[in-house]
C-alpha positions in Angstrom: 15.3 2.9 -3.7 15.9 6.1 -2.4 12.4 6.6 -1.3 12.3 3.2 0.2 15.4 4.0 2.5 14.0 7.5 3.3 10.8 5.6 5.0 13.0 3.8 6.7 15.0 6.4 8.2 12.1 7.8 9.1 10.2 5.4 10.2 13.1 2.8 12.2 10.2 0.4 13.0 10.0 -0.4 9.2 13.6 -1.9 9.2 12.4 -5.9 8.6 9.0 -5.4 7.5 9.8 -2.9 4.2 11.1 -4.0 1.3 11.2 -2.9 -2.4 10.4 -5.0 -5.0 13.5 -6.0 -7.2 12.8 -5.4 -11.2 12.1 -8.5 -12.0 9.0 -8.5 -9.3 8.1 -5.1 -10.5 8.2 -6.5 -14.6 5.7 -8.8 -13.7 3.2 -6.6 -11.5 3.6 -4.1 -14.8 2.9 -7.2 -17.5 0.2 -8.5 -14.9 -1.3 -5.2 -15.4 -1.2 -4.4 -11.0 1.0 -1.5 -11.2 -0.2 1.9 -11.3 2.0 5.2 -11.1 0.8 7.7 -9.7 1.0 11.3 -10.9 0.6 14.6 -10.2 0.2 17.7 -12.8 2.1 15.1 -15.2 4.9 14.1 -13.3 5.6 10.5 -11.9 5.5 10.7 -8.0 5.1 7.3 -6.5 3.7 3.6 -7.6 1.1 1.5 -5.9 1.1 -2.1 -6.5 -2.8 -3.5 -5.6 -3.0 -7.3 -6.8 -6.6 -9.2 -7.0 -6.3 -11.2 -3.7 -6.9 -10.6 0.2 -6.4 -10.4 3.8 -7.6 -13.3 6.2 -11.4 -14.2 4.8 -11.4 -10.8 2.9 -11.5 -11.6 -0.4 -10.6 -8.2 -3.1 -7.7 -6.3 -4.3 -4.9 -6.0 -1.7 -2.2 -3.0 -1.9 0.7 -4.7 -1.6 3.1 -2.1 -2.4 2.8 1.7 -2.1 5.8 4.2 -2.4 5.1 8.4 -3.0 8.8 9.7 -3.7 9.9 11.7 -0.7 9.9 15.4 -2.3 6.2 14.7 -3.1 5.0 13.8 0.4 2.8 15.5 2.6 0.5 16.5 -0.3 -2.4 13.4 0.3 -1.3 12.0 -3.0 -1.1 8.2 -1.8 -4.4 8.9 0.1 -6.3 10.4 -3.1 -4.5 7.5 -5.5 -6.1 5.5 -3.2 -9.3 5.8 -3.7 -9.1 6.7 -7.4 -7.8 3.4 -7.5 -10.8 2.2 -5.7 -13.2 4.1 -7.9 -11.4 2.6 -11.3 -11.6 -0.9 -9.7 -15.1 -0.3 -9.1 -16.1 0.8 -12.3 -14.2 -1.9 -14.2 -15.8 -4.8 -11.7 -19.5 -6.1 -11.2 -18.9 -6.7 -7.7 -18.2 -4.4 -5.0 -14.6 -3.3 -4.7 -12.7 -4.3 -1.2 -9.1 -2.6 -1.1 -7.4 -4.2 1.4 -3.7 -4.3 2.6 -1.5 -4.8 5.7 0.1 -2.1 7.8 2.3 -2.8 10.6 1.0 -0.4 13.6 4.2 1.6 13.9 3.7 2.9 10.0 1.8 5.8 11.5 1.8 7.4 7.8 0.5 4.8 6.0 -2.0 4.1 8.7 -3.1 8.4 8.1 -3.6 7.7 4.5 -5.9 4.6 4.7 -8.1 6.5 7.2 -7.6 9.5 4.6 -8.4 7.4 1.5 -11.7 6.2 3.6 -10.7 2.7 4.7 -10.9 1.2 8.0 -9.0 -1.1 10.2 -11.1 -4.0 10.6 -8.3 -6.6 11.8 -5.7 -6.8 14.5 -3.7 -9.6 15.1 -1.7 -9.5 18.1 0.2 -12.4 19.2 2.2 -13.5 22.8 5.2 -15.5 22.5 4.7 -19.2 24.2 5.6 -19.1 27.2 6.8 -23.1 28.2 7.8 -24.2 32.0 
């Protein structure tokens, strides 16, 4: 939780769009077998949830949860679990492996590590409010 309320300190544009998973939602990522942790030199440092699924008409697996503790940040771990992650899903798939996942614009972070992991913003979706006279 700690690392969740750090982000949003950090990050005040998060407040509404960021929120953990309780432990009953994170139980049944674990049993579904979606949750990896993430390590480095042996010790637990953040999770990333990536679920079979998609964005829009993107069918693949689709991060829907991703969380490096904050004494472990600024060391490219989310953006090397990444594609780890990526490589694993490949190797355990016949089809090509799509990682997909959304990321509001003002998470300039996550944004970085996408880019960093190799992936690429392919969709926007910008919308007006209805204006009525």
């Amino acid at each position: 939780m700690d690392a969740y309320q750090n982000s949003l300190s950090a990050i005040p544009a998060l407040r509404g769009n960021l929120c953990s998973v309780d432990d009953e939602e994170l139980s049944d990522y674990i049993s579904e077998g979606v949750a990896h942790i993430v390590y480095e030199e042996g010790v637990r440092v953040g999770l990333i949830i990536c679920e079979k699924g998609g964005v829009a008409f993107l069918s693949g697996h689709r991060i829907s949860e991703e969380i490096i503790l904050p004494a472990f940040r600024g060391r490219s771990l989310a953006s090397r679990a990444q594609r780890l992650l990526c490589n694993h899903l490949q190797r355990s798939s016949r089809e090509p492996c799509l990682m997909t996942g959304t990321i509001i614009p003002e998470n300039l972070p996550s944004i970085k590590t996408a880019e960093k992991a190799g992936r690429t913003c392919i969709l926007r979706f910008e919308y007006l409010p209805v204006m009525f006279s």
